[in-house]
Backbone as JSON Lines, residues from 0, in Angstrom:
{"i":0,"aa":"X","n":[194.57,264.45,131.69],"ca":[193.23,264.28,131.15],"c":[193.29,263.73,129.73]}
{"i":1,"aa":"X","n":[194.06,264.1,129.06],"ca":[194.31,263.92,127.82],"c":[195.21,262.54,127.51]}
{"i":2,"aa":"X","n":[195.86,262.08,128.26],"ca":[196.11,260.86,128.6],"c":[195.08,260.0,128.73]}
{"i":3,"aa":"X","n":[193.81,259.75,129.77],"ca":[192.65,258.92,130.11],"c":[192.05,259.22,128.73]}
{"i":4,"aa":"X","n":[191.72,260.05,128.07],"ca":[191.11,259.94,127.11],"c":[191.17,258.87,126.21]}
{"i":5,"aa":"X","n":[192.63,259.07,125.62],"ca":[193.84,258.51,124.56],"c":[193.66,256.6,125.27]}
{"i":6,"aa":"X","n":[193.94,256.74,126.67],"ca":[193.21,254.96,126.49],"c":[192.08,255.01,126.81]}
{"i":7,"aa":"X","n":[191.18,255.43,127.07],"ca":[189.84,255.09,126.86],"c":[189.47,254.46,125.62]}
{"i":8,"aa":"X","n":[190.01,255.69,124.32],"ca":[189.5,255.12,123.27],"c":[190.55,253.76,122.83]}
{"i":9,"aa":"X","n":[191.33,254.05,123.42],"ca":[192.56,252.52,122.8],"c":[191.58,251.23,123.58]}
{"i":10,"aa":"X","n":[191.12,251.24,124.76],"ca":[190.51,249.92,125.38],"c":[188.96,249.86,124.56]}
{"i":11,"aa":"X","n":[188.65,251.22,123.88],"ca":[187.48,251.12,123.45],"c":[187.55,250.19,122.02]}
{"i":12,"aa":"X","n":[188.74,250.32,121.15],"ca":[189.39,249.86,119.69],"c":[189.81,248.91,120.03]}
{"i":13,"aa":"X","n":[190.28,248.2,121.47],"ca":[190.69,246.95,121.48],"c":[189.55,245.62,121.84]}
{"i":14,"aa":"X","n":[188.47,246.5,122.33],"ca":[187.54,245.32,122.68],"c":[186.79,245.3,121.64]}
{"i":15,"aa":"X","n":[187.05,246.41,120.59],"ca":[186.0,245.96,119.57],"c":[187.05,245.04,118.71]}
{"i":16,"aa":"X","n":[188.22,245.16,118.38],"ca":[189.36,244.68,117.48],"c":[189.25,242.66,117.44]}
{"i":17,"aa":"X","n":[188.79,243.02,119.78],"ca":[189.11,241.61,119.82],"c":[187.35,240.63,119.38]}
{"i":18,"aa":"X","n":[186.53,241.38,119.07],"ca":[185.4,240.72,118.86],"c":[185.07,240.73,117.26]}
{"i":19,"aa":"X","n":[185.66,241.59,116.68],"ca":[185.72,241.52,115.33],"c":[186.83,240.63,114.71]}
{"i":20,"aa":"X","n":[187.68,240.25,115.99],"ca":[189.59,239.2,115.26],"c":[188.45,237.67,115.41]}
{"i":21,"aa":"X","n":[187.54,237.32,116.26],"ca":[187.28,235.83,116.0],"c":[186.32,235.73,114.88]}
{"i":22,"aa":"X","n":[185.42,236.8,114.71],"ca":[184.74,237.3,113.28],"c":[185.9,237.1,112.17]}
{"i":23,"aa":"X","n":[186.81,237.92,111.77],"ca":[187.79,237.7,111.03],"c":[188.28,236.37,110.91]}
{"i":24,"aa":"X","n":[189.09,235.81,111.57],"ca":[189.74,234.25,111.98],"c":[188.72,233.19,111.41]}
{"i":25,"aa":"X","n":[187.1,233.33,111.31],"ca":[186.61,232.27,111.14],"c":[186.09,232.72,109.47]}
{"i":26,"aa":"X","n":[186.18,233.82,109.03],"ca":[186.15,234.24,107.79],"c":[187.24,233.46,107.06]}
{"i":27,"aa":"X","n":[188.5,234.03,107.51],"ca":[189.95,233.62,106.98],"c":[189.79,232.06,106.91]}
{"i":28,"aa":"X","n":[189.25,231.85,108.16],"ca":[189.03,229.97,108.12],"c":[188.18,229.37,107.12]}
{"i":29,"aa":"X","n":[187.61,230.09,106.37],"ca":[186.43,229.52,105.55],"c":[186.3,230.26,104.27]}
{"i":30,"aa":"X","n":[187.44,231.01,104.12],"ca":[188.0,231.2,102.6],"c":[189.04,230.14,102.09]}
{"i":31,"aa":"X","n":[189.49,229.46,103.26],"ca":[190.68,228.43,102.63],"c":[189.66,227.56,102.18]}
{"i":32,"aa":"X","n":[188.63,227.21,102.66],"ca":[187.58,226.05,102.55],"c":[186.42,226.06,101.7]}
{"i":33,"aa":"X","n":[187.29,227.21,100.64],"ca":[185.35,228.46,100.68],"c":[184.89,227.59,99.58]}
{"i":34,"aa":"X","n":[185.57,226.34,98.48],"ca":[184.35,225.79,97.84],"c":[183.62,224.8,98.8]}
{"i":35,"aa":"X","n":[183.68,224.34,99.73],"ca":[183.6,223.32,100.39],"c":[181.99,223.77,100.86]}
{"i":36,"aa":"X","n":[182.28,225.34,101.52],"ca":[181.52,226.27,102.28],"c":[180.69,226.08,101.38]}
{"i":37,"aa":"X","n":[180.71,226.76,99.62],"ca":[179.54,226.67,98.86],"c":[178.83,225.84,98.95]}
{"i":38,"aa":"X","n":[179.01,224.34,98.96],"ca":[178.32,223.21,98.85],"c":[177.47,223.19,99.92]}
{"i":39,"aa":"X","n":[178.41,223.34,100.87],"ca":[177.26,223.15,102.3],"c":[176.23,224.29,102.56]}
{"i":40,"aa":"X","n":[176.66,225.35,102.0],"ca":[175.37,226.38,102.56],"c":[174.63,226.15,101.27]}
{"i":41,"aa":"X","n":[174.45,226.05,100.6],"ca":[173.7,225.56,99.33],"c":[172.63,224.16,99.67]}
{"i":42,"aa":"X","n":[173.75,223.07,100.39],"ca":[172.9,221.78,100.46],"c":[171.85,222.17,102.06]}
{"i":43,"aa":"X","n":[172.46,222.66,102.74],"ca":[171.74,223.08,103.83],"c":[170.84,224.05,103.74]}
{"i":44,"aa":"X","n":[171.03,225.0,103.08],"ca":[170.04,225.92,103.11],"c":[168.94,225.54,102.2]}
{"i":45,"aa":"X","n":[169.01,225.48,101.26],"ca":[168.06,224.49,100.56],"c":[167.28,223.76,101.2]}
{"i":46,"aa":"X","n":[168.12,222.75,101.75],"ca":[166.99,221.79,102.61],"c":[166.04,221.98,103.55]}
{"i":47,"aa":"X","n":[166.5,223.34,104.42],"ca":[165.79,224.15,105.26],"c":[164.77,224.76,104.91]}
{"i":48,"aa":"X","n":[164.91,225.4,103.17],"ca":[163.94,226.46,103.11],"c":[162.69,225.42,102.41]}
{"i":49,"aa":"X","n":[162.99,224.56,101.71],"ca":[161.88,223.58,101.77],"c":[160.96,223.25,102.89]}
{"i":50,"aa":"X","n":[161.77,222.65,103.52],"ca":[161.43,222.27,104.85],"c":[160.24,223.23,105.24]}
{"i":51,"aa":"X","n":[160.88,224.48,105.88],"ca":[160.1,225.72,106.33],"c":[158.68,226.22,105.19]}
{"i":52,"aa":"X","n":[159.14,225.51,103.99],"ca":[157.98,226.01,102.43],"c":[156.9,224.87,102.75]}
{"i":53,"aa":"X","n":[157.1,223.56,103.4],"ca":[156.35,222.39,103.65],"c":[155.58,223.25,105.05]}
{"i":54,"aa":"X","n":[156.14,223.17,106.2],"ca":[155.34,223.9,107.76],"c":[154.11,224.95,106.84]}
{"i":55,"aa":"X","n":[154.68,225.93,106.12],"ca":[153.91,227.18,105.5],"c":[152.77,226.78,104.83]}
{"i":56,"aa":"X","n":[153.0,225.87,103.98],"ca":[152.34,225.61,102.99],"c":[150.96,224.41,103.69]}
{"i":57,"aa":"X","n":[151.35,223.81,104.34],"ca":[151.1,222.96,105.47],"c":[150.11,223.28,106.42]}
{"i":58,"aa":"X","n":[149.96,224.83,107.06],"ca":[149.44,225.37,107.65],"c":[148.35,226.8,107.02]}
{"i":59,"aa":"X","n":[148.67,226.79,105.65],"ca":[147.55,227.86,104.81],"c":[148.05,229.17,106.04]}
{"i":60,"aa":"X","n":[149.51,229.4,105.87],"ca":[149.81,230.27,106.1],"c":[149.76,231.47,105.07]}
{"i":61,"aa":"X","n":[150.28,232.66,105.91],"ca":[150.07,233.79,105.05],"c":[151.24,233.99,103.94]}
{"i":62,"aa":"X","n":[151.0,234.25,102.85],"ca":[151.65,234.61,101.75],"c":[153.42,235.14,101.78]}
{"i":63,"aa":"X","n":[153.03,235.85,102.59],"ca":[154.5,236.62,102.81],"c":[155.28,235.96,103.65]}
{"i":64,"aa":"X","n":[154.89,234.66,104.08],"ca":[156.28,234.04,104.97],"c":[156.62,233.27,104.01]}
{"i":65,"aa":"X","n":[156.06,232.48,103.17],"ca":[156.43,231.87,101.61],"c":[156.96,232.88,101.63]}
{"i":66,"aa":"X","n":[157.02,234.02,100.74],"ca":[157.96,234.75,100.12],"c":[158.81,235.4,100.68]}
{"i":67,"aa":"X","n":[159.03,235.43,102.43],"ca":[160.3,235.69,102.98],"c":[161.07,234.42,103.03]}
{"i":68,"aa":"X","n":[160.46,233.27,103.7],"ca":[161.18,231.87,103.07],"c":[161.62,232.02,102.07]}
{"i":69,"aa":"X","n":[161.33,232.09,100.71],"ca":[162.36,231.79,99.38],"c":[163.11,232.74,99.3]}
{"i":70,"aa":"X","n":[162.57,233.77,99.53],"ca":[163.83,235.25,99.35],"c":[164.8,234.81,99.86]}
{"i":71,"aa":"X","n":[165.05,234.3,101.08],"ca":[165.92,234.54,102.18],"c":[167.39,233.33,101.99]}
{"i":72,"aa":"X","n":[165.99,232.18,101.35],"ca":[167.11,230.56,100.92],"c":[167.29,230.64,99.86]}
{"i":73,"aa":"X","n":[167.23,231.92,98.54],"ca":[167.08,232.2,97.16],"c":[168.68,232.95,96.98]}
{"i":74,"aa":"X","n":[168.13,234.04,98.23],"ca":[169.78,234.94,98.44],"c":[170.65,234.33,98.85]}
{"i":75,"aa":"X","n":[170.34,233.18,99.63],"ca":[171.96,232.51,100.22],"c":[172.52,231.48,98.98]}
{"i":76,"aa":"X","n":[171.68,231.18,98.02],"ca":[171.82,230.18,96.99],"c":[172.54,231.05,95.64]}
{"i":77,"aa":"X","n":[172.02,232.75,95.9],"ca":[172.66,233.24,94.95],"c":[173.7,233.74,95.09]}
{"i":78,"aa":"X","n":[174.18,234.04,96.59],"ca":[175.41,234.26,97.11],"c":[176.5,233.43,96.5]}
{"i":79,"aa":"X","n":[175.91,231.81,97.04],"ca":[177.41,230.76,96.84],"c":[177.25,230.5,95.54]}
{"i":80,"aa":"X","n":[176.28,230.08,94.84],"ca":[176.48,229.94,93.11],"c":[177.47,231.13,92.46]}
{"i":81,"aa":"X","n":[176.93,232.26,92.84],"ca":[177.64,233.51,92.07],"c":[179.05,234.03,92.96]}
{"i":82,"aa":"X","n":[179.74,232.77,93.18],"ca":[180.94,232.52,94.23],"c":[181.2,234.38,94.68]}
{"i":83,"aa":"X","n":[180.26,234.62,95.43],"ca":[180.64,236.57,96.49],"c":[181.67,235.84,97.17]}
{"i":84,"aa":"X","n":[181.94,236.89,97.64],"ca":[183.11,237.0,98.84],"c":[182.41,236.14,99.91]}
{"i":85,"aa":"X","n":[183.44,235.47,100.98],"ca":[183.27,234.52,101.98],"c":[182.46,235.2,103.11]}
{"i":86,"aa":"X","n":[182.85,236.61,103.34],"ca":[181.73,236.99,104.35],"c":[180.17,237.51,103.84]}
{"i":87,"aa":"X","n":[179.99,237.46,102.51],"ca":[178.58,237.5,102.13],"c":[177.7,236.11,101.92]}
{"i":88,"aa":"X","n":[178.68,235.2,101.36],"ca":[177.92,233.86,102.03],"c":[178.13,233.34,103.33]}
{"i":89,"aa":"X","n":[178.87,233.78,103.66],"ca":[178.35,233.37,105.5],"c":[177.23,234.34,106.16]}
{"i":90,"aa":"X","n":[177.2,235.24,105.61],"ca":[176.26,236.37,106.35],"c":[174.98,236.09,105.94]}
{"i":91,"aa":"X","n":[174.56,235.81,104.56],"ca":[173.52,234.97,104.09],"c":[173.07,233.53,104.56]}
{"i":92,"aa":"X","n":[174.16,233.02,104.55],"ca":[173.86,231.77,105.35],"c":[173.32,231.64,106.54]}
{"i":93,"aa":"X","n":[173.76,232.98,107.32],"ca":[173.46,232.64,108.75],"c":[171.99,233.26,108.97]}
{"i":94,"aa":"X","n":[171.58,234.24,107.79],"ca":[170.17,235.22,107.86],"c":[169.03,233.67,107.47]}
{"i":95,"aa":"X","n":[169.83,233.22,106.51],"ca":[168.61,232.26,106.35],"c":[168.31,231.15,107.06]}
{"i":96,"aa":"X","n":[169.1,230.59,107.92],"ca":[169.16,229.77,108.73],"c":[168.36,230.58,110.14]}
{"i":97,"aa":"X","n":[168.37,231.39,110.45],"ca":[167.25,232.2,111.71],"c":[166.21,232.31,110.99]}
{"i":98,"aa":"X","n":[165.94,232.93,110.02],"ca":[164.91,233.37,109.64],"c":[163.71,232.07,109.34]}
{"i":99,"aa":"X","n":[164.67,230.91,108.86],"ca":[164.01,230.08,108.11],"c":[163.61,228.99,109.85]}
{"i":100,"aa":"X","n":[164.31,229.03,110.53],"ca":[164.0,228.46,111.89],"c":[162.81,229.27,112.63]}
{"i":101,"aa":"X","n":[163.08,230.24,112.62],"ca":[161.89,231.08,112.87],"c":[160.28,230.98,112.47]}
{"i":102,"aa":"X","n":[160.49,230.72,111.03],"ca":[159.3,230.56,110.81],"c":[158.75,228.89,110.65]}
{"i":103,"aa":"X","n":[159.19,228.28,110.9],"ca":[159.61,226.87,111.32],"c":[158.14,226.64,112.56]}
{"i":104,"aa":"X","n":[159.25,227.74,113.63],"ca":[158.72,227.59,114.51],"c":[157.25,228.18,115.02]}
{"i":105,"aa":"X","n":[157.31,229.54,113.92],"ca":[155.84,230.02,114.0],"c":[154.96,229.07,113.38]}
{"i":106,"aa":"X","n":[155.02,228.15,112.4],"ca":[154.06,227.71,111.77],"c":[154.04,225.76,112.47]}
{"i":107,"aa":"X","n":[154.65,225.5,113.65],"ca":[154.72,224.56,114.37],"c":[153.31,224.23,115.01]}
């Protein structure tokens, strides 16, 4: 019994190990690259949250999607300027890129 347990939790630590190693791997991949990374989530996100500030602004939308728009392309801009660690500008990068598509699409 105490055996099944012991791999249960080992197959339980390995399927999480193996979904967190391509998480990792593409981190590791984009710290070798990580000024490169700044530029682009900076030039991209930027361009997006405009973009999404034009649909908003465009449509006499409500107040607070402007100000989740800039929050959202404000934090990923203050991430890579204030060079954080590689998984806080990717994690920013990727919040503002949904969020900012999102409302993209609500105000379509």
């Amino acid at each position: 019994m105490a055996t099944t347990v012991q791999n249960s939790t080992y197959h339980a630590s390995v399927v999480s190990t193996s979904k967190l190693g391509v998480y990792s791997a593409l981190i590791e991949k984009l710290h070798f690259n990580y000024y490169g990374l700044i530029s682009m989530t900076i030039l991209i996100g930027s361009c997006l949250g405009g973009l999404t500030a034009m649909f908003i602004l465009k449509n006499d939308a409500a107040i607070w999607q402007l100000a989740l728009c800039m929050a959202v392309s404000m934090t990923n801009n203050v991430a890579a300027i204030g060079q954080a660690p590689t998984k806080w500008v990717l994690n920013s990068f990727v919040i503002g890129i949904l969020v900012n598509t999102l409302l993209i699409l609500i105000n379509m």
